[in-house]
C-alpha positions in Angstrom: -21.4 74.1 40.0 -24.0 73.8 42.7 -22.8 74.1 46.7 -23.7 71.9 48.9 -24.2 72.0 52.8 -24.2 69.4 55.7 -27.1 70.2 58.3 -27.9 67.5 61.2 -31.1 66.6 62.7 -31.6 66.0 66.3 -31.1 62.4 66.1 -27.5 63.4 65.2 -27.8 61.9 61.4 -26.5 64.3 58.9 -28.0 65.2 55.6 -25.8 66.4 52.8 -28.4 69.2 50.9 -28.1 70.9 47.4 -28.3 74.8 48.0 -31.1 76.6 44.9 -31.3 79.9 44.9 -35.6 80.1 45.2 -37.3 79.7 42.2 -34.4 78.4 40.2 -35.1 75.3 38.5 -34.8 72.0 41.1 -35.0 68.3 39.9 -38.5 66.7 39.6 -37.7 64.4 42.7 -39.0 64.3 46.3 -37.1 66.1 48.3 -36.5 67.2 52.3 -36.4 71.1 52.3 -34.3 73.1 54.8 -35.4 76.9 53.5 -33.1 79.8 54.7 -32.5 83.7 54.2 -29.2 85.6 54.6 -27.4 83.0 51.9 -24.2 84.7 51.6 -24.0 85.7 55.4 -25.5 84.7 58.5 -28.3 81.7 57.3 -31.7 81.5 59.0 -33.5 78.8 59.3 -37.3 79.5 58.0 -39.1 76.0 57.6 -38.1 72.8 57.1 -40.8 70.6 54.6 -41.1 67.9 53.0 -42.0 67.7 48.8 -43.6 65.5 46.4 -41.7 66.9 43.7 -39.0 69.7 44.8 -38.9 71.5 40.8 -43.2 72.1 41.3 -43.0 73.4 44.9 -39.9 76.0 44.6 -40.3 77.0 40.7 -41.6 80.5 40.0 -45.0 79.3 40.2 -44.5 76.8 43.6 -47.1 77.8 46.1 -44.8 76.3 49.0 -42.1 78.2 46.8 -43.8 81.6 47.1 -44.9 81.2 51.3 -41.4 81.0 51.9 -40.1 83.6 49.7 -43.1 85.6 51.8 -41.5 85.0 54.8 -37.8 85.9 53.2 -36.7 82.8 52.2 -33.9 83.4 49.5 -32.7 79.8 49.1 -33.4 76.1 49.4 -31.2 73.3 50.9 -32.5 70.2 49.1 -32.1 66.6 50.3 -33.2 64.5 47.5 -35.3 61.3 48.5 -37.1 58.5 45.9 -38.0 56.1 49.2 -41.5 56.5 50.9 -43.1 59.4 52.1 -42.7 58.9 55.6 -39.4 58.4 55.1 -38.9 62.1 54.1 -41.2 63.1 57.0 -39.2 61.4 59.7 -36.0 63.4 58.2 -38.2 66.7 58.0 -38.9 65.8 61.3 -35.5 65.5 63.1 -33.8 68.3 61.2 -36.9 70.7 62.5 -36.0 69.5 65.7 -32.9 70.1 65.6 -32.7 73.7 63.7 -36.5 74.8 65.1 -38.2 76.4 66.5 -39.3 78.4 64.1 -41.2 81.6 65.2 -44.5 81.6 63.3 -44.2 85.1 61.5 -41.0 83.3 59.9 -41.9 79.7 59.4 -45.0 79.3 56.8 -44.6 75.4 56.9 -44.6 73.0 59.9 -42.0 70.1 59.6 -44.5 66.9 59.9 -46.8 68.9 57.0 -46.5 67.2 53.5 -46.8 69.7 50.6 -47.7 68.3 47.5 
């Protein structure tokens, strides 16, 4: 059974996410990414991003997939999306704002940058 987790952006909206360990298999769907290390402790934030297709970018072969793993990234909270693009932006946007900043030697991905 997959967990699930409540975070909230600045704007004080709150996004229910699917946790995946990273590099397990995701749906094929767009998706808002909160990634985080420490999963059974403490989490850390490392990026939030916004996907074309969440199952391409954090598979075993996902170059977004593998930065954040880089940076110690063990899991990734997934808010599934099928609207517009911007649409997942402007939520990538407020939850960065709201769980940021991100010190660059731990964040690979800025929150406004699409990743295909």
């Amino acid at each position: 059974m997959q967990q699930s987790a409540i975070w909230s952006g600045k704007s004080g909206n709150a996004y229910v996410t699917v946790r995946y360990d990273l590099g397990a298999p995701a749906p094929a769907l767009p998706a808002v990414c909160v990634a985080v290390r420490g999963g059974a402790g403490r989490r850390r934030v490392v990026a939030v991003l916004a996907v074309d297709d969440a199952r391409a970018a954090f598979g075993r072969d996902g170059a977004p997939g593998q930065a954040l793993a880089r940076q110690g990234a063990d899991e990734v909270h997934l808010w599934f999306d099928v609207g517009r693009t911007p649409v997942r932006e402007e939520i990538a946007a407020d939850l960065a704002a709201a769980l940021g900043p991100f010190r660059p030697d731990t964040a690979p991905a800025a929150a406004r940058r699409r990743v295909a």
